[in-house]
N, C-alpha and C positions, 0 to 999 in steps of 0.2 A: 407809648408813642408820644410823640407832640405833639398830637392832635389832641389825646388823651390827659397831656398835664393842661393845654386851655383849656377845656370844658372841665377841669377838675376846680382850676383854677378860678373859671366864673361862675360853676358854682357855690363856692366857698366864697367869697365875696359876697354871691346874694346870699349867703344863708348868713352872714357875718354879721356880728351884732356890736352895737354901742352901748354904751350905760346907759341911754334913754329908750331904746327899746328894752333891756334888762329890766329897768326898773317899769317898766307897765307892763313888763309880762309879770313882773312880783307881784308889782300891786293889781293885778286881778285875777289872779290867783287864791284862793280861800282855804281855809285850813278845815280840818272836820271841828262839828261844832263842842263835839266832846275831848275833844285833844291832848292827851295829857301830857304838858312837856318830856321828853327824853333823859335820859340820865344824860351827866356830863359827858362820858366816855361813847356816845353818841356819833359823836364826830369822826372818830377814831379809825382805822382801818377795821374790818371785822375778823373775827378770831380764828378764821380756817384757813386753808392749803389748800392754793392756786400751784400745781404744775401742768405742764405738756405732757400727754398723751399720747397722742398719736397725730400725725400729719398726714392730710389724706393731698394724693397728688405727686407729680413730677414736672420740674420745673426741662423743657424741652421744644418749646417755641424757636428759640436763639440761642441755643447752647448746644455743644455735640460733646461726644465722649465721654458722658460725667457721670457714669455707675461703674460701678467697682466691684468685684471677688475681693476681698480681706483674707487677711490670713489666717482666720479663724471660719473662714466659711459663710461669714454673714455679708452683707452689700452696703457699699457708702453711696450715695448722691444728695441731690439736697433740693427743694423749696423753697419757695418764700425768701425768709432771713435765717433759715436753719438748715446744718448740716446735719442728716440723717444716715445712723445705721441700725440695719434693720435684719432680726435675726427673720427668718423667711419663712421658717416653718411656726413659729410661735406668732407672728407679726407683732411684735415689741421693738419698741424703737428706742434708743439713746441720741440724743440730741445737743449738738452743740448751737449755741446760741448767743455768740456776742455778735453779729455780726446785724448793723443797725436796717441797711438798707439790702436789696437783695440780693441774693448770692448768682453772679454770674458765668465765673471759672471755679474747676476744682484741676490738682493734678494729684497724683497718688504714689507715693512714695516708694521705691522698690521694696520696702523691709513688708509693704502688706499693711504697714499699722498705720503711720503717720499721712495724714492728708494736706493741700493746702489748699483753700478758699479765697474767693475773691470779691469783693461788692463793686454797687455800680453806684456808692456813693462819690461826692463831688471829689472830695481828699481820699480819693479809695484806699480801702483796706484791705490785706493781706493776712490772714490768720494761719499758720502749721498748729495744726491739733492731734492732740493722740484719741482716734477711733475707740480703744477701749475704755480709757477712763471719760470724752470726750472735754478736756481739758486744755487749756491751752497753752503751746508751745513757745512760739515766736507771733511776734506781731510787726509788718511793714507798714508805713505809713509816711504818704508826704511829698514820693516825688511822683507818682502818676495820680493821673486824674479823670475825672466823669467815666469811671466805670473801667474794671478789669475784664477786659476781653476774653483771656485765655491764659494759661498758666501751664508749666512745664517741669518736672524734675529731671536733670540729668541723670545718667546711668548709677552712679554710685549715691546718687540721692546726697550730696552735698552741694549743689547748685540748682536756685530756683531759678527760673527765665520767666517774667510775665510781660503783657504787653494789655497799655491802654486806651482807652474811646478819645484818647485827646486827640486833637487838630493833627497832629500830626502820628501819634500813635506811638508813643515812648516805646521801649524796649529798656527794661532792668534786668540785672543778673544781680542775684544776693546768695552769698556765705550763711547760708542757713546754720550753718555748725555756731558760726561766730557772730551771726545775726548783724552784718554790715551788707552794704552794698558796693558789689566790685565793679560794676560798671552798667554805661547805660547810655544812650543813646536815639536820636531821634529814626524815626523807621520810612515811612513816607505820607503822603496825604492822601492816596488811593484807601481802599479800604483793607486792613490787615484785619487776617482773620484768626487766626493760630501760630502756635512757635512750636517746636518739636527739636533736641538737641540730639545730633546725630554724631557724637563724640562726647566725653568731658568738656570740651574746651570751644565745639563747633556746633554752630545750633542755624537753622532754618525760620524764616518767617514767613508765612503764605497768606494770599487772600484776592480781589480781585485785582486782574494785571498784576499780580506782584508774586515775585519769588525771589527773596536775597536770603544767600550764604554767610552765616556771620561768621567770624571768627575770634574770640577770646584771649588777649595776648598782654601780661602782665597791667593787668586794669582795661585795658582799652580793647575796641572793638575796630574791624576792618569788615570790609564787605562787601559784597560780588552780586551784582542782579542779576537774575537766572535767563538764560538765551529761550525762546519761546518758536524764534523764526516761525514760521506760521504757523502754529500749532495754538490751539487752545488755550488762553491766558486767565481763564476764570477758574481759578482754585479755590474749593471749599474746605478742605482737609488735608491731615497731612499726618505721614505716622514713620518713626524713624527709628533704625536700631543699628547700631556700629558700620556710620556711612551708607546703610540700606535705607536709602530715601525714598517714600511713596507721597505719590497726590493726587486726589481724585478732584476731576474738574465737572465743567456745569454739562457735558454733552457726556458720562458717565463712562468717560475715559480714564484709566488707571496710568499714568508715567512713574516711570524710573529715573531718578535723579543721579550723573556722576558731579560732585562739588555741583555747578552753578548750571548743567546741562543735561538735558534729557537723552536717555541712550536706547529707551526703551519705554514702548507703550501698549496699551490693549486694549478694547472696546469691553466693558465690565457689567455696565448698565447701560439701561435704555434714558435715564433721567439722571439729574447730575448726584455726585459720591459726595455725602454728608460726612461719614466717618470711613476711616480705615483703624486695624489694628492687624499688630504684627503678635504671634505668639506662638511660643512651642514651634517654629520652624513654619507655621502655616502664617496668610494672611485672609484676614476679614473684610470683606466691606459692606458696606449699607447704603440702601440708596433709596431716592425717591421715588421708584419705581417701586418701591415695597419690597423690596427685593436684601436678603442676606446672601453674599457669597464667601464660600470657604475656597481658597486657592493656595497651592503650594507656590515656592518663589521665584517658579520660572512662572507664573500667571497663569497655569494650565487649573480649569474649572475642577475640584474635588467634589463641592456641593452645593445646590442651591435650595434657599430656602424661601417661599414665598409668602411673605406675612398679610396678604389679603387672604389667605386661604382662611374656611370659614369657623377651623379649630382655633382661630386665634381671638373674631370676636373682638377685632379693633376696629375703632371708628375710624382712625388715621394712623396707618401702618407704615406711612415714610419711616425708613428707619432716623435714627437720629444717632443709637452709642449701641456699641458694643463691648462685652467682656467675657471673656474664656477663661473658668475657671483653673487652677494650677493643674489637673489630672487634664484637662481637655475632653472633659465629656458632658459639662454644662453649661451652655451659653447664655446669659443676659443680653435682651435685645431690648432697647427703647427705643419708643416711636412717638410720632409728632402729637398723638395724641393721649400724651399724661401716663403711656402705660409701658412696666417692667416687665416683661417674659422671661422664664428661664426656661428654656429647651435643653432636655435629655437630647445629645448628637452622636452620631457614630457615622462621621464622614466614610469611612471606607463601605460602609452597606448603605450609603447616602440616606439616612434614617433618622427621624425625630422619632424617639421611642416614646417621650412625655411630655406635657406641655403644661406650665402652671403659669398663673397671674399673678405677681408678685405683687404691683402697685397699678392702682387703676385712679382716675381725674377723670376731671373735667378736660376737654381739648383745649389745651393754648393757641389761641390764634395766632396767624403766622403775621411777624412785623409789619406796622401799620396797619392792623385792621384795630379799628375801634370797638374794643366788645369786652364785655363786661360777665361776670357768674353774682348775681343778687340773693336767688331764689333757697329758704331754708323754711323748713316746715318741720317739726316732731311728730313723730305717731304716737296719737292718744293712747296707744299700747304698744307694747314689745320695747324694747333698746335700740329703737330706730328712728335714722332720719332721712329725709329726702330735700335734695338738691334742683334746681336747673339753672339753667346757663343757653348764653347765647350762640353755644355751640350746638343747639338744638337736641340736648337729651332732656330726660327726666332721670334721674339715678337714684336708688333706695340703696341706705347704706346700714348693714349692721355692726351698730357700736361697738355691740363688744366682743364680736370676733375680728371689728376689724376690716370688715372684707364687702367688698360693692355685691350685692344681692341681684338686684336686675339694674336693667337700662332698658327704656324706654324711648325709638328715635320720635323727635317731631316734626320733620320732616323726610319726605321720598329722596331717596337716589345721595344720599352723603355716605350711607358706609361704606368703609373699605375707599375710599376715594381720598385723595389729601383734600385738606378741608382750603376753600379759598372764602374766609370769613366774610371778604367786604362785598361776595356775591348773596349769602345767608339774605333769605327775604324776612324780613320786621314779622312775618306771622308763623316765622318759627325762634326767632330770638325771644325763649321764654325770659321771662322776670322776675316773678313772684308764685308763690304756689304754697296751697295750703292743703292737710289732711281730712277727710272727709269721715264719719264716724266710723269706727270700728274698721281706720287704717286699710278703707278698702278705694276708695275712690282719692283720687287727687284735683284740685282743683288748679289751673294754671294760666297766667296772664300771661300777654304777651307784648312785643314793644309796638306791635302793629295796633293795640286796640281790642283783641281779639281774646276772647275767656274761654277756655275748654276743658270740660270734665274728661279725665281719665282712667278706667276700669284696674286699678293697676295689677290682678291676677292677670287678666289678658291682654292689657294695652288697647284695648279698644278703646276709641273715641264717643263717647254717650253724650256729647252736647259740641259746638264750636258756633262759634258767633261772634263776627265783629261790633262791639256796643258803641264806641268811638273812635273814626276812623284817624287812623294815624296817630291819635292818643296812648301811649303808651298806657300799661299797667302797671300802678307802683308799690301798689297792699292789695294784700287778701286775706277776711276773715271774717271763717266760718264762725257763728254765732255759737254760744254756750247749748244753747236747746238744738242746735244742730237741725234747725228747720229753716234759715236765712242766712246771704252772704253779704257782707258787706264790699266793697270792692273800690278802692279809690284808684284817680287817675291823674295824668301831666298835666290834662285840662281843666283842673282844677276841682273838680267834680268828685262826687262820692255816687255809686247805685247802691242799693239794697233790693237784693232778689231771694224770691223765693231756692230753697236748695232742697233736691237737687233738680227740680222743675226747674228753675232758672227765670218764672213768670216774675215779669219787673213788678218790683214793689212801687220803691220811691227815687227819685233824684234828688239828690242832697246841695244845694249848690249856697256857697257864700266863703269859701274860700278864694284870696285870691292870690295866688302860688298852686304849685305841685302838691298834692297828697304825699305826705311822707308816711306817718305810721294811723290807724287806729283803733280804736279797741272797745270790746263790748261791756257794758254792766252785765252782773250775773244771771239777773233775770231775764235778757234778751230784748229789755225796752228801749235803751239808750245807749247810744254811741260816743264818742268822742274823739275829736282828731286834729293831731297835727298837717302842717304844709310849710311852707317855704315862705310866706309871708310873715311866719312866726309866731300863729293863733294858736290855742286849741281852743277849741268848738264844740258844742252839745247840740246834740239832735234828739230827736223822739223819732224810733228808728222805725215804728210804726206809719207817722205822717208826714216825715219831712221836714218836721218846723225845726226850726233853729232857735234855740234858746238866748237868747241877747246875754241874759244874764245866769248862763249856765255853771259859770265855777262857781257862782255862792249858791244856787238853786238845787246842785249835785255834789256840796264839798263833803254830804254824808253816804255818797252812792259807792255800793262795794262792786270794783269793777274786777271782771275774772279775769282777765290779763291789766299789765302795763309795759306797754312798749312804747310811747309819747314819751318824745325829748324835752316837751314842756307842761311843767302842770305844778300841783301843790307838794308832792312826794318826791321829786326831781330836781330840787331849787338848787344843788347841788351843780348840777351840770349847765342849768342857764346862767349861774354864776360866772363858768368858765368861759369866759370874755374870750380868750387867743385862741380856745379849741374850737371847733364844730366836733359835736357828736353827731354820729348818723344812727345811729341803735341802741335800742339797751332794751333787758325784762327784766321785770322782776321773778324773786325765784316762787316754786308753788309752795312750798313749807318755809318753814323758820328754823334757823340756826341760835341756838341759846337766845330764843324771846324774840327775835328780830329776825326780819327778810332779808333778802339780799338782792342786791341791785347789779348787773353785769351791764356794760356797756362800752359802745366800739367809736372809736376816733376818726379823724382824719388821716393821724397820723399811725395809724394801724396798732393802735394801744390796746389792750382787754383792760378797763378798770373795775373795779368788784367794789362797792360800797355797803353799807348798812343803808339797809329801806325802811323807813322811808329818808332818802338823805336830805336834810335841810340847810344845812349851813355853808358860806361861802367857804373856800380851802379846805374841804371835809377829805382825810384823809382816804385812802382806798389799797389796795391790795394788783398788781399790774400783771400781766402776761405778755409778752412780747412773741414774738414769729410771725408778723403778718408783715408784708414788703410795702401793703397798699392800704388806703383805706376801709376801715373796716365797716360792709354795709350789712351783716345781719348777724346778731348772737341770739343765741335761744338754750334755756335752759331744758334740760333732758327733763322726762316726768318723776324723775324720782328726785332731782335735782344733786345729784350725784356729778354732773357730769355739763359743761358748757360747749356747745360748738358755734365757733366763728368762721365766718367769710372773707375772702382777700376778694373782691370783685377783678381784679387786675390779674394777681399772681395765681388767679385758678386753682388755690387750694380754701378747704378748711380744715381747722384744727380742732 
């Protein structure tokens, strides 16, 4: 949102650095006193393999219709800056990933294999890729702009139709065979929300007040605005097959389009139609009311299906997309909040026989709400991590099957209900959250000021306490001896408390900025910490005191994490003048002699360095698929394995 790029914006400014702050953060910085220079090849990238994984999430805030049946049985949609297909029973994903900023349109080819993708960068991009090998086809670029909308294949899948976030909302047609563009067009200044071609040569544009008829006629285009006379002009969706024009509007009315006129309509839903799809002679819709309907194409009801029902286990069950695979007896549903169903269907006994979780996220807030996913923690045992977000969960995720374990609400009265983010109260938008020994207890900040332990076999609540009000929380960490928390905050402030008593130890105060990251000595005596004024700082975590001259007093202290953007083992990254980093750890073993350093950008980078990295332009090793800035990576415990945060795009990787 805009609201979202200025506060991205003023923060990147204050945390933005000059050569004179660089050089006195070098120069009081201290080396250990036994140091022994590095080999040359030091500087170098390090000598292991960085690929993608797995992408946890579905990108479904502002996008409709974008999961797919393939013709091999597996599912296309996409996240972030990657397009994902994902075998369903194995959850193995192949990944395409040229695409810089985030992917906003997909349409899907009639052959089953080929897809095309759309960003919502400034020059936006168009990508046709082949699903199997995830390779790339064709690429459009140049004449649409701030973001592809929506995207369209005609019936015989040799005409693309997409349409842009510009002023006025371009409208392109491209010869995908011959990778030119036949014609194009401006649409209007109302809001255009989708295209759907309802011949070769004849295609539809929809959105609010707006319905025009296009027609394709040796290059150029002619065009017809749709008659509404009193009827309902707010159209969200649209789905078309040889002149069978549907569109569901915002009171969850279903019309019948002939060319530019409606000849027929039906009351579908109670809340407005997000998606339609037309297939095997039936039609689909989804709607805000949580509601999937199966209907034959006189509009008479076959089956309904309601995704608040409590087999489903969604937090926000608007629907958003649907897809019927080619036999017609398994349906993919997504809904608003990040998650893939496939339901076993047998509309004629109006029957879900099965119900599986394909892909489960974090909830994308609906446009315009400013909210953020920060919170990443490892469990001191097993293959697991935990997440939260200001969508009010806690979520435990096992690595390596892949698959979301539990969830945890932190807040009464959201599930099952569409989520209206910019109501969410500040003492359920978690932020930070740490593992508590033996992966049994969670510990979790909040943006209201508010710290609460949670039992995570039974979700019970064993502590809550507001410590500073309206003070967000922005670290938390549990000490090595696992008897103290450290807990820093917006206002500047650091506590140390007893855990999991929670009796206040000490207040930390001499920062003067935000607590960004920081981290314990092994022994559990001494702290050290970043903030936004651009210190790091030493404490004696026992009485408070602040050590004036802590980096030469501590340049021999072996600390058991490092997650600090600034210090003597990082000179690497305060060097990078044009970037702000917001994250990095080091790893817990060494790769041939050396550690390794992982850390996340502004600009939604993974860089992997040699730890300790000292030199300015120190080579690194890169991961790409984040849309947004990246606000937490943490190495797995076996260090096998890194997961990252999109704060914005509500996934990690």
């Amino acid at each position: 949102s805009d609201v979202y790029k200025r506060q991205a914006e003023e923060e990147r400014k204050a945390r933005c650095m000059d050569m004179m702050t660089i050089n006195e953060i070098i120069h009081g910085i201290k080396e250990p006193t036994n140091f022994v220079k590095p080999p040359v090849n030091y500087a170098q990238a390090p000598k292991v393999k960085l690929k993608l994984r797995h992408v946890y999430g579905y990108r479904s805030r502002d996008c409709k219709n974008n999961i797919q049946y393939l013709k091999d049985g597996s599912i296309v949609y996409h996240a972030a800056t990657v397009g994902i297909v994902l075998d369903k029973q194995l959850k193995v994903g192949k990944f395409f990933s040229q695409h810089r900023m985030a992917i906003l349109a997909i349409a899907f080819h009639p052959d089953g294999i080929k897809v095309a993708t759309g960003d919502c960068a400034e020059k936006s991009v168009i990508y046709i890729w082949d699903t199997t090998t995830c390779s790339q086809i064709q690429k459009f670029q140049g004449l649409l702009e701030k973001g592809i909308k929506d995207l369209a294949y005609s019936s015989s899948g040799d005409y693309l139709a997409a349409i842009d976030m510009s002023d006025y909302h371009m409208l392109a047609i491209y010869d995908v065979n011959n990778a030119v563009l036949l014609a194009s067009s401006k649409i209007d200044v109302s809001l255009v929300l989708q295209v759907a071609f309802c011949s070769e040569n004849d295609l539809v544009t929809i959105g609010k007040g707006h319905f025009m008829y296009w027609q394709m006629n040796n290059k150029s285009l002619t065009s017809h605005k749709g008659q509404f006379e009193n009827k309902n002009n707010c159209l969200g969706c649209i789905a078309a097959e040889k002149n069978f024009i549907l569109t569901g509007n915002a009171l969850g009315e279903l019309y019948l389009w002939d060319d530019h006129k409606i000849v027929s309509e039906k009351q579908i839903h109670t809340k407005p139609i997000d998606c339609i799809t037309i297939a095997q002679q039936i039609i689909l819709t989804g709607g805000r009311d949580a509601k999937v309907n199966i209907l034959d194409k006189h509009f008479s009801v076959l089956m309904s299906i309601d995704m608040n029902d409590k087999v489903y286990d969604s937090i926000a069950p608007s629907v958003r997309a649907l897809s019927l695979d080619r036999m017609g007896k398994n349906l993919l549903v997504g809904t608003l909040g990040s998650e893939i169903y496939e339901l076993n269907i047998d509309p004629s006994s109006k029957t879900v026989h099965k119900v599986s979780a394909v892909v489960k996220g974090h909830s994308s807030p609906q446009k315009g709400a400013n909210t953020e996913m920060r919170g990443l923690a490892i469990f001191p045992c097993g293959n697991k991590c935990a997440t939260v977000s200001e969508d009010a969960t806690l979520r435990v995720w096992n690595l390596a099957t892949r698959k979301q374990e539990k969830m945890i609400l932190l807040v009464d009265n959201v599930k099952g209900k569409e989520i209206a983010m910019n109501d969410m109260p500040n003492s359920a938008r978690a932020q930070v959250v740490d593992i508590g020994p033996k992966g049994e207890l969670a510990i979790i900040g909040f943006k209201s000021g508010s710290v609460r332990i949670i039992e995570l076999a039974t979700g019970s609540v064993k502590y809550s306490k507001v410590h500073f009000d309206s003070a967000s929380v922005t670290v938390i960490r549990i000490s090595p001896d696992e008897n103290r928390v450290a807990i820093g905050y917006a206002n500047n402030l650091i506590q140390v408390l007893d855990f999991p008593a929670m009796d206040s130890i000490k207040l930390l105060a001499g920062h003067k900025g935000s607590i960004i990251q920081l981290d314990w000595s092994e022994d559990s005596q001494v702290l050290h910490s970043n903030a936004t004024d651009n210190q790091l700082l030493f404490w004696n975590a026992n009485t408070g005191k602040l050590y004036p001259n802590g980096s030469a007093e501590f340049c021999d202290e072996k600390w058991a994490t490092w997650t600090c953007i600034y210090g003597w083992p990082v000179q690497s990254l305060v060097y990078e003048i044009s970037t702000n980093f917001l994250a990095c750890m080091r790893s817990h073993g060494c790769f041939d002699r050396y550690q390794l350093l992982a850390s996340g950008d502004e600009n939604g980078l993974l860089r992997i360095y040699r730890y300790p990295c000292l030199k300015k332009g120190a080579e690194y090793l890169s991961g790409k698929g984040h849309s947004s800035p990246i606000s937490a990576v943490k190495f797995t415990q076996d260090d096998k394995a890194i997961v990252s945060l999109g704060p914005v795009s509500y996934t990690h990787l």
